[in-house]
C-alpha angles and dihedrals in degrees: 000000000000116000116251117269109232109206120206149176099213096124079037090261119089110251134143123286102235089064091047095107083209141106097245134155121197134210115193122216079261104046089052097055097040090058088042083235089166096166144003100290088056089064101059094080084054098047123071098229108002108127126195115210109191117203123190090269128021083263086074111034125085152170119248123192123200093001091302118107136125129259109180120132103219127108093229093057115120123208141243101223120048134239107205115178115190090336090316114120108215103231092210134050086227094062096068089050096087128089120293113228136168102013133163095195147338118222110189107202110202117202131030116330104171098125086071107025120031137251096305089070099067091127098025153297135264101204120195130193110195108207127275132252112270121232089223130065100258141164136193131172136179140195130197130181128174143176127294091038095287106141127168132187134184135175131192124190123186114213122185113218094187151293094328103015134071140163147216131197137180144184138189145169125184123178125184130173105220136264097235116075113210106214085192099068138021086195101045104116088038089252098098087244132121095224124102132180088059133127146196119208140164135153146139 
């Protein structure tokens, strides 16, 4: 049988990967949930030469490809390696640091990429397509709870507008305590719990 044409964005036009003159690799929506890579971080272990370096808040910490990256704690640093989101660049490391949902692939570009994508892509480029809009009314939903109080949620629902729109909308919500008990203070994250290094996050 023929093998499977794997179709990406990399050079921002959809082509198939084997005349891409580019070091890419590529995660499908599949690969991605059956590994519970869930963010960034989860990915590493999917992608040669992709490094995550974790910092004590999403300012500080980075990807680095091929050994190059940035570490820097302010705010106004802007990364090596660049975020893009649907053809939009990040324009802080911090901002690729959040949950992934929703997604129909992942292409990691090693190597500059700074003809396409501009100066923040001097070591590379994670590129993610989040999935398209379906022709048909559909709705999916998934919840997720682990030890140690973490849950997630998400939910997805596909409404045609008509002949040529059609829309896609999702929402998700994810809570965790921490990892991490202060012995110092039974208040400290304002939740009247001992536990830091949580979070609490939803959106749409």
């Amino acid at each position: 049988p023929d093998a499977e044409v794997v179709i990406v964005t990399a050079q921002k036009r959809e082509e198939n990967l084997q005349k891409v003159p580019a070091a890419v690799s590529v995660l499908s929506a599949a690969t991605l949930s059956n590994a519970n890579a869930v963010n960034i971080e989860g990915i590493t272990a999917l992608i040669p030469s992709l490094t995550f370096n974790k910092g004590g808040t999403s300012l500080n910490s980075s990807l680095f490809l091929r050994g190059v990256g940035t570490i820097n704690f302010s705010i106004a640093a802007e990364p090596s390696v660049a975020f893009v989101l649907d053809g939009v660049v990040m324009a802080r490391a911090g901002e690729a640091f959040g949950d992934l949902y929703d997604l129909q692939r992942m292409e990691v570009l090693r190597g500059p990429q700074g003809t396409l994508f501009g100066k923040n892509a001097s070591a590379g480029v994670v590129n993610v397509i989040s999935k398209k809009a379906g022709v048909i009314f559909a709705l999916e939903a998934e919840v997720s709870a682990f030890s140690g109080d973490e849950y997630k949620g998400k939910i997805a629902i596909d409404l045609p507008l008509g002949a040529r729109a059609r829309s896609r909308i999702t929402g998700f919500a994810s809570e965790y305590d921490g990892n991490i008990t202060n012995r110092f203070s039974a208040t400290n994250n304002g939740s009247g719990t001992r536990k830091i290094n949580g979070y609490s996050r939803w959106g749409a």
